[in-house]
C-alpha positions in Angstrom: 101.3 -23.4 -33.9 103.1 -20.0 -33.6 101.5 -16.8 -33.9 102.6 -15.9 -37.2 100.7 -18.9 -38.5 97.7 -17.2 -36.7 98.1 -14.2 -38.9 97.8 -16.1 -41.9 94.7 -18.1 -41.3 92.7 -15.1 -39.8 92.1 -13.6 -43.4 90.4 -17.4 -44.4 87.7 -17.3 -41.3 87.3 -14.4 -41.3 84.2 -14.6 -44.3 83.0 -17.6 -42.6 82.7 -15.6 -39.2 80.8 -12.8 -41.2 78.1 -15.4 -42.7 77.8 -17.2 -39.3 76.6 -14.0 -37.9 74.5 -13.3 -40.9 72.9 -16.4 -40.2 72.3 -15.6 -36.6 70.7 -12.2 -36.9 68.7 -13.4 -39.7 67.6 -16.1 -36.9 66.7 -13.4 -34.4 64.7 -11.5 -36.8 62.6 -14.0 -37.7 62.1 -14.9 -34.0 60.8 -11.5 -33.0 59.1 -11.2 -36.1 57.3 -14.3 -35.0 57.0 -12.2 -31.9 55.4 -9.5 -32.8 52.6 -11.2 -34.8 51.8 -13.7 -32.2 51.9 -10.4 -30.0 49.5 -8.9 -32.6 47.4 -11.6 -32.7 46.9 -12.0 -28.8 46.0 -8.1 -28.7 43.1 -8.4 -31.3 42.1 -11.4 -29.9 41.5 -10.0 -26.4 40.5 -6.8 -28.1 37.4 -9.2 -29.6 36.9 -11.1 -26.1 36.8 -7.3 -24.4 34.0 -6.3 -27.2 32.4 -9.5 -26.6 32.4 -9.3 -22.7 31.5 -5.6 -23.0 28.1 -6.5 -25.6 27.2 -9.7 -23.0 27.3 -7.5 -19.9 25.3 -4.6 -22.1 23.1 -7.8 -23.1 22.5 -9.4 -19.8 22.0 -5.7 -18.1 19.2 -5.1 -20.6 17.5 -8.2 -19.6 17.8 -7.8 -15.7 16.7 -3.6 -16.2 13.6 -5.8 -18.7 12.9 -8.2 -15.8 12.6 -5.5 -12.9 10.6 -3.7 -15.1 8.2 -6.6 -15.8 8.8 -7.4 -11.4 7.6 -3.6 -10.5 4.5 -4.4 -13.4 3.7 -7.6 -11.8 3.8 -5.8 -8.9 1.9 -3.0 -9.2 -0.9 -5.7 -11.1 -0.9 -7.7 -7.9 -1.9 -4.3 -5.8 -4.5 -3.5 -8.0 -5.9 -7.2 -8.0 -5.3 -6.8 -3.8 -7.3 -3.3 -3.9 -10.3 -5.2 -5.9 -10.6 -7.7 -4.2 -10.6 -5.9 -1.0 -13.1 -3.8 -2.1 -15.0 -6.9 -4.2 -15.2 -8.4 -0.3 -16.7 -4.7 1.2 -19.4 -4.9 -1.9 -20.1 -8.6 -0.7 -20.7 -7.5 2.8 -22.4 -4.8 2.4 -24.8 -6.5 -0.1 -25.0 -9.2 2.5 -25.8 -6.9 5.1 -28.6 -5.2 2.8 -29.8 -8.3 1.7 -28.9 -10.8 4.1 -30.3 -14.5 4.6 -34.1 -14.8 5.7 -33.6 -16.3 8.9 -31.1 -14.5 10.2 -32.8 -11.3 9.1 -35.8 -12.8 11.7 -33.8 -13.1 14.2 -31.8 -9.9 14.1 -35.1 -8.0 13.5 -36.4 -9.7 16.5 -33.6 -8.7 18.3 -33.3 -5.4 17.5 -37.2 -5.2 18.0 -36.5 -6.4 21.7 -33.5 -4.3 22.2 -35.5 -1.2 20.9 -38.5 -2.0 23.4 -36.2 -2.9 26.6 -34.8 0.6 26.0 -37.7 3.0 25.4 -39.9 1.0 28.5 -37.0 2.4 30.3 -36.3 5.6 28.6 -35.9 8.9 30.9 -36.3 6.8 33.8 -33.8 7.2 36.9 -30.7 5.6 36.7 -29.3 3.7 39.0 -25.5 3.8 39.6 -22.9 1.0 39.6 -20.5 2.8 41.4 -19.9 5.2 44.4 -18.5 8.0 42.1 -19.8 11.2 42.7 -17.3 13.5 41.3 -18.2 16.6 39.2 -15.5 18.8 37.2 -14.6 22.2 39.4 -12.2 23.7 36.8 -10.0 22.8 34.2 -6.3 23.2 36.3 -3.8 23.1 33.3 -3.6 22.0 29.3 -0.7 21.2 28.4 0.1 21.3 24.2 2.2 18.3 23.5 2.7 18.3 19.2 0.9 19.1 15.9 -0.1 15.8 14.1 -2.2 15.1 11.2 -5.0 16.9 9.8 -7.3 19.7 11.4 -9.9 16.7 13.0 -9.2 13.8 14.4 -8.9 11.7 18.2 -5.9 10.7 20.0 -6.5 8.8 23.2 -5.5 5.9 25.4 -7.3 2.7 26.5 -10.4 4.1 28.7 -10.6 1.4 31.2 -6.5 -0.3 31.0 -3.4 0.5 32.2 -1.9 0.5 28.6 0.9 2.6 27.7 -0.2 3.0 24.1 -1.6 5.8 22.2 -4.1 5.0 19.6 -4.5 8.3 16.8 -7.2 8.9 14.4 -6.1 11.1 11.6 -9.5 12.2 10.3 -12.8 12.1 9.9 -13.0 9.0 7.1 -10.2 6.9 6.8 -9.9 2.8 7.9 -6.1 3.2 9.4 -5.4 3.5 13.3 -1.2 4.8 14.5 -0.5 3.3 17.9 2.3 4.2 19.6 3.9 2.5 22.3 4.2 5.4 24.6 3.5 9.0 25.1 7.3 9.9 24.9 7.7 8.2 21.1 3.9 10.2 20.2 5.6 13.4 21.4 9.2 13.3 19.9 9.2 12.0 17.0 6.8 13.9 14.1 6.6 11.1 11.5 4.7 7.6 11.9 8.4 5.6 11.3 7.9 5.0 14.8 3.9 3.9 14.9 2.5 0.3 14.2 -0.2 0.5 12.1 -4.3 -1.1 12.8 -6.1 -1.2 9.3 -9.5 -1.7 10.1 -12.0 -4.1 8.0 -14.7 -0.8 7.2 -13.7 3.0 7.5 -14.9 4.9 10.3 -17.0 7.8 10.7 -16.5 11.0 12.6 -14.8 11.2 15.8 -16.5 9.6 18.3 -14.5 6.6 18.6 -13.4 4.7 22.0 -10.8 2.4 23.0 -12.1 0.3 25.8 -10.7 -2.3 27.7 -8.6 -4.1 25.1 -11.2 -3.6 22.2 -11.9 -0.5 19.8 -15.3 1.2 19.1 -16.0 2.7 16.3 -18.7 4.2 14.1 -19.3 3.1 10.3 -21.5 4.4 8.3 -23.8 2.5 5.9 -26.3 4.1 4.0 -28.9 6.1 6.4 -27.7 3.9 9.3 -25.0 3.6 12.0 -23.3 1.1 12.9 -21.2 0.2 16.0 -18.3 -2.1 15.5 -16.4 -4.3 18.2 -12.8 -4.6 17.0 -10.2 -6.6 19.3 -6.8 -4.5 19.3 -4.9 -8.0 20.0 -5.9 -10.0 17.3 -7.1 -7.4 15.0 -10.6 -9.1 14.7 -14.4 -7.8 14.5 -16.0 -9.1 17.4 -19.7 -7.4 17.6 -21.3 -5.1 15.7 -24.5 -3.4 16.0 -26.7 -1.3 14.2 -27.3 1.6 16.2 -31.3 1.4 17.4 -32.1 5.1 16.3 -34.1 6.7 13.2 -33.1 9.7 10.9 -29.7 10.6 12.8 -28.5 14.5 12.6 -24.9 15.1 13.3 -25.3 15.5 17.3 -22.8 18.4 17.9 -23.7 21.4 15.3 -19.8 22.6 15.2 -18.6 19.2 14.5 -21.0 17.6 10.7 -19.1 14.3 10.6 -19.7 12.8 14.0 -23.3 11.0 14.6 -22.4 9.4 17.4 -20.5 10.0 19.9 -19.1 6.6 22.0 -17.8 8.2 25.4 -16.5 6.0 29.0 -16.4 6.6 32.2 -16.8 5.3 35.8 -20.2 3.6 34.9 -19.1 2.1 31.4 -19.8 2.7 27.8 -22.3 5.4 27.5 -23.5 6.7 23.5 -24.5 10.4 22.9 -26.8 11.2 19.4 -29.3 13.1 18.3 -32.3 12.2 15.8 -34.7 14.3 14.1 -37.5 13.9 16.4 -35.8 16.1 18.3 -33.5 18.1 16.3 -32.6 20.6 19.1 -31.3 18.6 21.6 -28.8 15.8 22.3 -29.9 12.0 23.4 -27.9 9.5 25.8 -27.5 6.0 26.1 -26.1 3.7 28.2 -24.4 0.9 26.2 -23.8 -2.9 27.6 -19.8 -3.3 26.3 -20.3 -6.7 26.2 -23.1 -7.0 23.4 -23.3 -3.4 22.5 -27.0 -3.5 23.5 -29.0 -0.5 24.9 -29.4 -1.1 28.6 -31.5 2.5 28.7 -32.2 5.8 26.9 -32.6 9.5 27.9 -33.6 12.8 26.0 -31.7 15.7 27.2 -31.9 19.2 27.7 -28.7 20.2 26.3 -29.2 21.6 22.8 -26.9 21.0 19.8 -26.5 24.4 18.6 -23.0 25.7 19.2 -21.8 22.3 20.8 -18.5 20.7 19.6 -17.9 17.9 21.7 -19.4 15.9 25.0 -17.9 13.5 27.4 -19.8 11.8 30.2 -18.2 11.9 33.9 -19.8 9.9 36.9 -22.8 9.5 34.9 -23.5 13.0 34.0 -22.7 14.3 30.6 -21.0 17.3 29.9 -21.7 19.4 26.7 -18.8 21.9 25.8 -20.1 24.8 23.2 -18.1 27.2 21.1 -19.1 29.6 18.4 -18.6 29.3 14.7 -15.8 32.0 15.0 -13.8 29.7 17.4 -13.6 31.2 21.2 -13.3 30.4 24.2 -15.1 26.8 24.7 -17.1 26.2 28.1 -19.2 23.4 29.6 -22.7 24.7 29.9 -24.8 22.0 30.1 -24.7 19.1 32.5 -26.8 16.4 32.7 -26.7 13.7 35.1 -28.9 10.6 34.6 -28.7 9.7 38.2 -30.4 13.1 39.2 -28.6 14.1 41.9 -27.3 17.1 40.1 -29.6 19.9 38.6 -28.2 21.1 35.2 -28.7 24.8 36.6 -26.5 23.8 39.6 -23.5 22.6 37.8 -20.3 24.9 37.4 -20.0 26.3 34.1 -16.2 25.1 33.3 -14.0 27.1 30.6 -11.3 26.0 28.6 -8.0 27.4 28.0 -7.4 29.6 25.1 -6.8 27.4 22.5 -5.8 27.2 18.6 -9.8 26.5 17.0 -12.3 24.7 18.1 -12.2 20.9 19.6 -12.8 18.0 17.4 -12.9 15.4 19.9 -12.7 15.3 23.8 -11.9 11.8 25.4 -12.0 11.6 28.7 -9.9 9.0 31.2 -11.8 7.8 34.3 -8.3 6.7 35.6 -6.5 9.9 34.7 -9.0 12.4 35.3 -8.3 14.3 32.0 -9.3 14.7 28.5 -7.4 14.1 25.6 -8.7 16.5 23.1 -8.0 17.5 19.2 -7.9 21.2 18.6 -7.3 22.6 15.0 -4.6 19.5 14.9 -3.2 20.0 18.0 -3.1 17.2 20.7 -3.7 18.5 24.3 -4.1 17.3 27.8 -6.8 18.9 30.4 -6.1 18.1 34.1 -9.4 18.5 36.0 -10.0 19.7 39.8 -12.9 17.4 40.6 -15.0 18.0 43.8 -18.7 16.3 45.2 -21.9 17.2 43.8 -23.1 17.8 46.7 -20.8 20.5 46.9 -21.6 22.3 43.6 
């Protein structure tokens, strides 16, 4: 076909060209109409699953913050049930204590009826030493501060008779929970109790005349008009003896320090006890206690008086007495007595303290250390002693 012929047939397809591609954009148009609404309809579609999602997670975040709130009310419920019933048992054993079963109320009366007669037969009488020691304090040759902890009274001290590392505090005068630390060096750095286990006991304790003793704590718990001594094993937190102290109408026994009764003290000998009744208001007693069954192996009435005293530890067998003055001073040991009688009060050294912060709430003495741990105005201190014969004083 030649190209002329061409010429002549292009004005007859040429309509049919235009309506093909009519045809063909009308064909696209609908396809991205289609498109758009299936694009339309995905976007409100996940804009419904987003709204949906969005109220489910507002949903399930209402229920969990519901839930922890009912957790911390269960919670708290559950402490408040604990507390009552700890305190539900302390009624029950102190009720059973009052009122406790006839027979064993015979026999503990008969023991304590024993225990009081052993002790006054042998009241005031000589004493006869278990040991060789016969050291008295020359001077007190240096304090050394080491922290502020806790609350103006209180007792820090070590085991008396072990070689324990651990230091067992007693933040005031009435509370039921011991800190131990493992060593010195953690009680000294660190201020806080993070890095302390703590002891809670089964009854408060009274005062500040508590002992740690050859694995076991003794302290003083108060029921009623009466003392009691309790046996406590630091290894398996358990009581294992308690006694009611064999003495009538107690008085605070140092006159600086109202809380403590009794005062539970060690030294070379043992376990020695240091009161004061109202028979004899002015002056202190001393008793030597059995560690094993807390008995009283023997009694003494002393001449020191308890006017002005704030604390007393016992060294060698002879108690020492340290005074102050309500306005705190200068504290001094100025009465010795020594049950064995080989030193005369009026021949002991009167031994003064360092200038301190107040006045001492407790004085603990170490047998194996020869020093006192003391509790001044919140402040825990170490004495070093210079110790020297008696027969040399």
């Amino acid at each position: 076909m030649g190209p002329w012929r061409c010429l002549l047939l292009l004005p007859l397809l040429a309509p049919a060209l235009r309506a093909q591609q009519q045809h063909l954009m009308e064909y696209v148009e609908r396809r991205i109409t289609m498109l758009e609404e299936r694009i339309s309809q995905w976007h409100d579609q996940s804009s419904r699953y987003s709204t949906e999602l969005r109220d489910f997670k507002n949903q399930v975040l209402g229920m969990l913050e519901a839930a922890e709130k009912e957790r911390e009310a269960m919670r708290a419920e559950a402490e408040s049930a604990a507390v009552r019933v700890d305190r539900l048992e302390r009624e029950v054993d102190y009720l059973e204590t009052q009122n406790p079963a006839p027979p064993c109320v015979e026999v503990d009366e008969t023991l304590m009826g024993k225990q009081v007669a052993t002790a006054k037969q042998r009241k005031n009488e000589k004493y006869t030493k278990l040991t060789d020691c016969s050291d008295t304090i020359a001077s007190i040759r240096a304090m050394k501060i080491l922290k502020r902890f806790g609350s103006a009274s209180g007792l820090w001290t070590k085991d008396a008779a072990g070689s324990s590392e651990k230091i067992y505090v007693f933040d005031g005068t009435a509370n039921d929970t011991v800190y131990v630390f493992p060593r010195m060096r953690e009680f000294t750095l660190f201020s806080a109790t993070r890095k302390a286990a703590r002891i809670k006991l089964p009854y408060p304790w009274v005062g500040t005349g508590h002992l740690v003793y050859d694995g076991h704590l003794y302290y003083i718990r108060q029921q009623g008009l009466s003392f009691q001594v309790i046996k406590f094993n630091l290894a398996n937190k358990t009581v294992v003896d308690s006694s009611v102290f064999p003495a009538e109408e107690q008085i605070p026994v140092f006159g600086l320090s109202p809380s403590t009764y009794i005062e539970v003290s060690a030294d070379e000998e043992g376990l020695w006890a240091v009161y004061a009744t109202k028979e004899d208001e002015k002056n202190m007693c001393l008793a030597k206690l059995d560690p094993a069954t807390l008995d009283i192996e023997q009694m003494w009435d002393t001449p020191c008086p308890r006017e002005n005293a704030e604390g007393a530890f016992v060294v060698c067998g002879a108690l020492h007495v340290v005074y102050n003055t309500r306005l705190p001073s200068r504290a001094r040991v100025q009465c010795v007595f020594d049950v064995s009688g080989t030193l005369a009060p009026e021949d002991a050294s009167l031994v003064y303290f360092p200038k301190r912060y107040g006045s001492h709430s407790s004085l603990k003495y170490s047998p194996l250390e020869r020093q006192i741990y003391a509790w001044d105005d919140g402040y825990q201190i170490i004495y070093r002693m210079e110790m020297k014969k008696k027969l040399e004083v």
